[in-house]
KOLSE-360338 format. One line per 5 residues: number of its first residue (from 1); for each residue y, x, z of N, C-alpha, C, O. Coordinates in steps of 0.001 Angstrom, whole numbers, always signed. Each point is the difference from the previous one (the first is absolute). Layout:
<recs>
NUM) Y/X/Z/Y/X/Z/Y/X/Z/Y/X/Z  ...
</recs>
This chain:
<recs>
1) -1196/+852/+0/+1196/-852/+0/+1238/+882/+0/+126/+878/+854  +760/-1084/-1761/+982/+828/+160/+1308/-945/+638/+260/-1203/+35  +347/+2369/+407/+1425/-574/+1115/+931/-335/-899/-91/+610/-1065  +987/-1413/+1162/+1293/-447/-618/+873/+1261/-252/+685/+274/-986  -884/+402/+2101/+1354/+1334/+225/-881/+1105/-807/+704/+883/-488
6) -1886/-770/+284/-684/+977/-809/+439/-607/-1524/-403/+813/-832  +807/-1487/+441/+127/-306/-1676/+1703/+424/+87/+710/+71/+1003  -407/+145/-2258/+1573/+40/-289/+50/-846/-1747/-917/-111/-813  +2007/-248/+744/-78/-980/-1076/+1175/-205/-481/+777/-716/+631  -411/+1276/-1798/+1369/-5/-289/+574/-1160/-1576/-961/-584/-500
11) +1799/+406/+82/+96/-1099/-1027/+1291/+1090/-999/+976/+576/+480  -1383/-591/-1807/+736/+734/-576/+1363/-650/-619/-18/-650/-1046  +1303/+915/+1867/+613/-1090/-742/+1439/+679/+309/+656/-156/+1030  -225/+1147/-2446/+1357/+614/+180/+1147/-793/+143/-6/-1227/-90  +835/+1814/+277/+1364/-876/-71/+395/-515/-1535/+858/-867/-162
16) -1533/+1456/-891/+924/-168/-1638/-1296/-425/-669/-266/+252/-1175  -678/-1050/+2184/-1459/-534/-1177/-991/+722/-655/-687/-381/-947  +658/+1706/+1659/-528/+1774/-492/-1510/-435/+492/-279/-756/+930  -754/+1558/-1959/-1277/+221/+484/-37/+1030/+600/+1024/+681/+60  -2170/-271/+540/-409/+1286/+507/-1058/+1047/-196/-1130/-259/+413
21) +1409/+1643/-1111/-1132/+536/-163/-172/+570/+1277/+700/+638/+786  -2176/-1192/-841/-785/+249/+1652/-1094/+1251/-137/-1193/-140/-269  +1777/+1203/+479/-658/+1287/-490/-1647/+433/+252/-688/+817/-611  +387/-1609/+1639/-1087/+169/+618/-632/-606/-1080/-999/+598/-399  +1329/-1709/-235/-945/-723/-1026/+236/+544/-927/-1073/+461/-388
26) +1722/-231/-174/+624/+434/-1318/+372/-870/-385/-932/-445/-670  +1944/-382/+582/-180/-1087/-853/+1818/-1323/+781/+646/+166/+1035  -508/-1058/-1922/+1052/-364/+639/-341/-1657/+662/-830/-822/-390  +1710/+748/+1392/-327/-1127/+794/+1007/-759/-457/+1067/+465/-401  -1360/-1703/+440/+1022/-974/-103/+935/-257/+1186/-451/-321/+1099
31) +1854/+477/-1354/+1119/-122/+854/+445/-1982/+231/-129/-696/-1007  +562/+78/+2202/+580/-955/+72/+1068/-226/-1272/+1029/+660/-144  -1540/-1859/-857/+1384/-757/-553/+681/-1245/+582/-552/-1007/+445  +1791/+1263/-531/+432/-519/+803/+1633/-392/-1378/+1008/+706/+23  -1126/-1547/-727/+1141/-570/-905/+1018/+65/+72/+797/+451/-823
36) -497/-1186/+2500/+1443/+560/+442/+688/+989/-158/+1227/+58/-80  -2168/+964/+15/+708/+1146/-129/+224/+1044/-1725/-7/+1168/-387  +197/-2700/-201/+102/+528/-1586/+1451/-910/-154/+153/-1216/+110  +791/+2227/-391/+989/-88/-43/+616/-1328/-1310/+1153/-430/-21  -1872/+156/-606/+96/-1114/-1361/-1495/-754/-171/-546/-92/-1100
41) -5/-404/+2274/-1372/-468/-70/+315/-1633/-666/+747/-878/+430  -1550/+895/-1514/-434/-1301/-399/-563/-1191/+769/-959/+328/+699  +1207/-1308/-646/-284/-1386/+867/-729/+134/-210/-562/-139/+1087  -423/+440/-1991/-1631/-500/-473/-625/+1147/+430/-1194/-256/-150  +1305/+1545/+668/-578/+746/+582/+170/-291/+1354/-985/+346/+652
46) +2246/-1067/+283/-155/-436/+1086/-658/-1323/+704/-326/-295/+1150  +297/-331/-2387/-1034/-1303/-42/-936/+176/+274/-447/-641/+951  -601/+1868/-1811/-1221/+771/-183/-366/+207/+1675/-909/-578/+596  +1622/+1305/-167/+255/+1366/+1253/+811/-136/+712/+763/+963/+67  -418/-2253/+917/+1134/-91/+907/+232/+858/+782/+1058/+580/+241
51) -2358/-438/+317/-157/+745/+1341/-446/+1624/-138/-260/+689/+986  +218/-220/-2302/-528/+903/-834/-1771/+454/+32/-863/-752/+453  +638/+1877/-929/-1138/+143/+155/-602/+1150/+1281/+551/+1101/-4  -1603/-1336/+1025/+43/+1121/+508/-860/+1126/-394/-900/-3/-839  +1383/+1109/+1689/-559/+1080/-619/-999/+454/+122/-605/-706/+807
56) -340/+1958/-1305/-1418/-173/+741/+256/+1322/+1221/+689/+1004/+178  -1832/-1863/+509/+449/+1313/+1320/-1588/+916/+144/-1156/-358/-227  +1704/+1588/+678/-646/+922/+362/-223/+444/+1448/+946/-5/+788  -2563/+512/-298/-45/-1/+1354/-1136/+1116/-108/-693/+462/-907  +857/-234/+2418/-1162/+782/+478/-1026/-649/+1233/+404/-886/+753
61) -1252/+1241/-701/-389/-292/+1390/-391/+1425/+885/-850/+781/-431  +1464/-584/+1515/-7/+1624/+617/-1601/+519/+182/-253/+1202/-81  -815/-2210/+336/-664/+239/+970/-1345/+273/-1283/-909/+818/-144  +1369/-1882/-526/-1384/+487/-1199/+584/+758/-1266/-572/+50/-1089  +1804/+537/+1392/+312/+875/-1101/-475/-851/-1286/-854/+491/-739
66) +1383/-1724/+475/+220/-1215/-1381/+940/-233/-175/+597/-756/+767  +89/+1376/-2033/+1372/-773/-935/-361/-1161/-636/-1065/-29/-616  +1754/-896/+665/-27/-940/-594/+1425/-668/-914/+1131/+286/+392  -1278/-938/-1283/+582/-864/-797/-264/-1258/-277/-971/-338/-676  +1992/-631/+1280/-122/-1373/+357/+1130/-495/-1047/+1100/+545/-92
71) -1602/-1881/-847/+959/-558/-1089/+403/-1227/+1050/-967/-585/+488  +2317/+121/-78/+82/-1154/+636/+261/-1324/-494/+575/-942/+545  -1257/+1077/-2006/+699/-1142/-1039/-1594/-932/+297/-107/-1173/-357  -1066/+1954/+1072/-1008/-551/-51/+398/-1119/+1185/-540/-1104/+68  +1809/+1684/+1058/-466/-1011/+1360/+446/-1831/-224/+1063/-142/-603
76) -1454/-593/+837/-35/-1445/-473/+1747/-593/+621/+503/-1041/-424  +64/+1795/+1282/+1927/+119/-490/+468/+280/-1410/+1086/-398/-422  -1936/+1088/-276/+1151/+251/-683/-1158/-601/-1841/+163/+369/-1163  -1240/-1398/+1795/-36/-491/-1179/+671/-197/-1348/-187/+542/-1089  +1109/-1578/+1540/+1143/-99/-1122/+487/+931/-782/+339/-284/-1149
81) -224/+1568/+1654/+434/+1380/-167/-775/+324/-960/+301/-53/-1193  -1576/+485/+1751/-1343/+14/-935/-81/-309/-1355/-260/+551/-1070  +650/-1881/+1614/-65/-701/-1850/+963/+387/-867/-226/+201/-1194  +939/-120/+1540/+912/+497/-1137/-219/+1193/-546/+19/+373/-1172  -281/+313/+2427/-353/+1646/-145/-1167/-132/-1409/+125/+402/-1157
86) -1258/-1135/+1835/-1257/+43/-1692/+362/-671/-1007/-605/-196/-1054  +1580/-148/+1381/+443/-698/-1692/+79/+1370/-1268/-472/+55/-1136  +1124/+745/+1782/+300/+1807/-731/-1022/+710/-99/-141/+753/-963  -971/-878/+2152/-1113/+1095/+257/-1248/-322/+1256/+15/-1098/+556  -925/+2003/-231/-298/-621/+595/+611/+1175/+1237/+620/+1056/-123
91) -1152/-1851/+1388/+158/+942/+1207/-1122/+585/+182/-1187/-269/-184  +2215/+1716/+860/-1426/+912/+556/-330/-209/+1265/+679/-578/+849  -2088/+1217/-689/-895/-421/+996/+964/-462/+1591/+991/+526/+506  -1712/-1554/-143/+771/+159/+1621/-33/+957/+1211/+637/-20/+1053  -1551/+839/-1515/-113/+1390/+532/-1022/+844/-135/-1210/-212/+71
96) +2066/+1608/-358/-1003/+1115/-141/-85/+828/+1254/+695/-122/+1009  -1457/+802/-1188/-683/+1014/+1367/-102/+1122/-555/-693/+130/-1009  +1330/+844/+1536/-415/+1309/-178/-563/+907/+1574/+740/+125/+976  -2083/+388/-1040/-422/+272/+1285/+337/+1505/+277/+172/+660/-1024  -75/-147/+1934/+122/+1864/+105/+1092/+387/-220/+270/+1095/-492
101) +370/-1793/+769/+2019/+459/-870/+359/+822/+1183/-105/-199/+1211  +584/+1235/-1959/+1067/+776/+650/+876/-412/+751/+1048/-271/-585  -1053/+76/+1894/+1136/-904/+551/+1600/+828/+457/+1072/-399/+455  -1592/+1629/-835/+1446/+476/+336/+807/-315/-1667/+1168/-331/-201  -2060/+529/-618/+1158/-98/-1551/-57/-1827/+202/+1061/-612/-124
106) -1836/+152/+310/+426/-1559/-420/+1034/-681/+1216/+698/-983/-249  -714/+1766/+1809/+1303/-337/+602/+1038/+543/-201/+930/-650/+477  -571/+1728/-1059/+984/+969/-331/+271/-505/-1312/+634/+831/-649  -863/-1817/+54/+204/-378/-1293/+767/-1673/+126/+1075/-316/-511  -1840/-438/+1205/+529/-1130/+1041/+805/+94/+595/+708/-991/-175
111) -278/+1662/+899/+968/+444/+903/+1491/+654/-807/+1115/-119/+508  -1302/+617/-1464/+1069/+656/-733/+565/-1829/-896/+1125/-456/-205  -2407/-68/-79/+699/-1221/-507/+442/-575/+472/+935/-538/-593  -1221/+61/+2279/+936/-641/+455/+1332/+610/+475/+1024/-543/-414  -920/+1549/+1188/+1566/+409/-153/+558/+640/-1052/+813/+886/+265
116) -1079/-1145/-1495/+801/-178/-1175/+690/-1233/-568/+961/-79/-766  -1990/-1224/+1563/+684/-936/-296/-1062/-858/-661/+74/-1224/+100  -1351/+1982/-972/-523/-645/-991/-858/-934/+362/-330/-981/-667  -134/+1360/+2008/-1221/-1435/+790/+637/-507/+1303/+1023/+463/+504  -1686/-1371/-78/+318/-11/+1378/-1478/-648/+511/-827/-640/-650
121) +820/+1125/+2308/-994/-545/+537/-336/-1205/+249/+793/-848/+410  -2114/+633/-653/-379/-2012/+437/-870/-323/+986/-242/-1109/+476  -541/+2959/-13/-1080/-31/+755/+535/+1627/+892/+681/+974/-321  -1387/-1373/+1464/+37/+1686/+896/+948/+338/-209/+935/-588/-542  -1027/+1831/+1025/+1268/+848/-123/-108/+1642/-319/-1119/+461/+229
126) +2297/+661/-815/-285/+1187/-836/-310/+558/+1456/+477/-216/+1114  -1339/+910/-1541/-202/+1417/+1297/+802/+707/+356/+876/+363/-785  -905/+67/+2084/+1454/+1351/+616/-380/+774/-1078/+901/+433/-719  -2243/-126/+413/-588/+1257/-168/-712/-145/-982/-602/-1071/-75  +358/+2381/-1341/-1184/-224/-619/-501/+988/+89/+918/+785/-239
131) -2213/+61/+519/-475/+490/+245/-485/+421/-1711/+109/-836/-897  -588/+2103/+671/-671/+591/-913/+1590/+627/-724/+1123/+201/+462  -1776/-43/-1840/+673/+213/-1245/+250/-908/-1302/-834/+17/-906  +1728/-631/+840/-127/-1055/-860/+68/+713/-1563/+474/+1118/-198  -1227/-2276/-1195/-131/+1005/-864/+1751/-128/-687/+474/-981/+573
136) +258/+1385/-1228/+1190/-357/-354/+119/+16/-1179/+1051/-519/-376  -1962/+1062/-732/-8/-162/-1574/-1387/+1/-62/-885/+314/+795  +918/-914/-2390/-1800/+33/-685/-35/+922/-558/-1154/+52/-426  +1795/+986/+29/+286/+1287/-535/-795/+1340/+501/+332/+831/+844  -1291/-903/-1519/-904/+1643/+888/-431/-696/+604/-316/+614/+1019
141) -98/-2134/-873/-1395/-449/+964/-1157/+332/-784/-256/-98/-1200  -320/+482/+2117/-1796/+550/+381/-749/-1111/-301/+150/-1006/+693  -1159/+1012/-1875/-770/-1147/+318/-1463/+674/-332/-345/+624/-1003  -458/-989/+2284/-887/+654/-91/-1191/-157/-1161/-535/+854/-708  +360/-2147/+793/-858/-46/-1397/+560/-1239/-777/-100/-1067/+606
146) +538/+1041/-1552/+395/-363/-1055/-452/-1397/-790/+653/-994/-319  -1866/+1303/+167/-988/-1129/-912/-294/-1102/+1709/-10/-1197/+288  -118/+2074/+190/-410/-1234/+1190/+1193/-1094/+585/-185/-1178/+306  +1654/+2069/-245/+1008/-654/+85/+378/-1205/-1267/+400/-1147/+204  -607/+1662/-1256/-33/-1376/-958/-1073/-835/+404/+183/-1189/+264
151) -1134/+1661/-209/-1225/-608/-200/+111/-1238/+1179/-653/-1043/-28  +1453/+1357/+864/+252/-826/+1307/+1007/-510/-453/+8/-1199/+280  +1152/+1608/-1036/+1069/-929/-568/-779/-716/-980/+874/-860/-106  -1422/+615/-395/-477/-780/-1275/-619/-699/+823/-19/-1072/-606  -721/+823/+1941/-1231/-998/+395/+1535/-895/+433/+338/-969/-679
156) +470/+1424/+1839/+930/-605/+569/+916/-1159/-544/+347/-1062/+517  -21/+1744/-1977/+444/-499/-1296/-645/-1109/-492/+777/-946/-131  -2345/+622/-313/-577/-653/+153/-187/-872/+794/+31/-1193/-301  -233/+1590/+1330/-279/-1297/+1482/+820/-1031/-295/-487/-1125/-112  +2352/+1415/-124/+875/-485/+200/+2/-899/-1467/+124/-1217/+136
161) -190/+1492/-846/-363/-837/-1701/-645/-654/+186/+478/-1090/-316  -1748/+956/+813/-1247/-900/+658/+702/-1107/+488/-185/-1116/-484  +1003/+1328/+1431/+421/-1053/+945/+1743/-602/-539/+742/-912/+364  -704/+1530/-948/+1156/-511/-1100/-689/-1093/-982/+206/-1209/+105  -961/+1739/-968/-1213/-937/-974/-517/-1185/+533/+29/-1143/-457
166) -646/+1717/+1796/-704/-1347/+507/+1304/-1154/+845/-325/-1160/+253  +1373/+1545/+5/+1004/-894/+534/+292/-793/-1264/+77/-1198/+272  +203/+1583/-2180/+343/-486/-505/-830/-902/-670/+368/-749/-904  -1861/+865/+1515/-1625/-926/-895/+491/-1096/+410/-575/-1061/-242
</recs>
């Protein structure tokens, strides 16, 4: 069972409608839209998106060393939201898991987003402290074996298509 205060959980949502590349993943997160803050916004995009869209949030849990990525368009608030959202595409999963994460680069990466402005917290709270070495570029990373690291990106990749496919049967 994990503790409330062992998870941290942050929501990506800049001040100017910005995504976030979340380095630990490689890859970019979706930032809070929020209309209001488009200086010549169309009625029919505020019709769409009153309340805008939220963003997806990123977390850890301390104790089992698990990053996670949570879409909140799945939670049954923001149905309405939803729909509009698949009218364009579909949504991604309501959450991924990544197990064994580095928790000093994925809090040192969290943590820089929120006092920059780009997330804010929805769960727990940042640590006094991070302990280790966080990684700070993908540049000159070490990967020990190669074919196995795809080979594990391609199953992961898969899983998630599976359950994309079978949501749309």
């Amino acid at each position: 069972m994990v503790k409330a205060s062992d998870t941290l959980t942050v929501e990506v949502a800049g001040p100017q409608n910005e995504n976030l590349w979340f380095l630990p993943l490689d890859r970019r997160i979706r930032g809070r839209f929020d209309p209001t803050k488009i200086p010549e916004v169309s009625g029919a995009l505020m019709r769409r998106f009153p309340a805008g869209i939220p963003g997806q949030r990123i977390g850890v849990c301390l104790s089992t060393k698990t990053g996670f990525l949570q879409e909140p368009l799945h939670a049954p608030e923001f149905n309405a939201v939803a729909a509009e959202c698949k009218k364009v595409g579909a949504l991604p999963p309501e959450r991924e898991e990544f197990a064994n994460i580095d928790l000093a680069t994925w809090l040192h990466h969290i943590s820089g987003a929120v006092k920059a402005g780009k997330a804010v917290i929805v769960e727990g709270t940042l640590p006094d402290r991070i302990d280790g070495e966080p990684v700070l570029s993908l540049v000159g990373r070490k990967v020990e074996n190669p074919i196995k690291e795809l080979a594990a990106a391609i199953r992961d990749q898969t899983a998630i298509l599976a359950k994309v496919l079978a949501q749309r049967a």
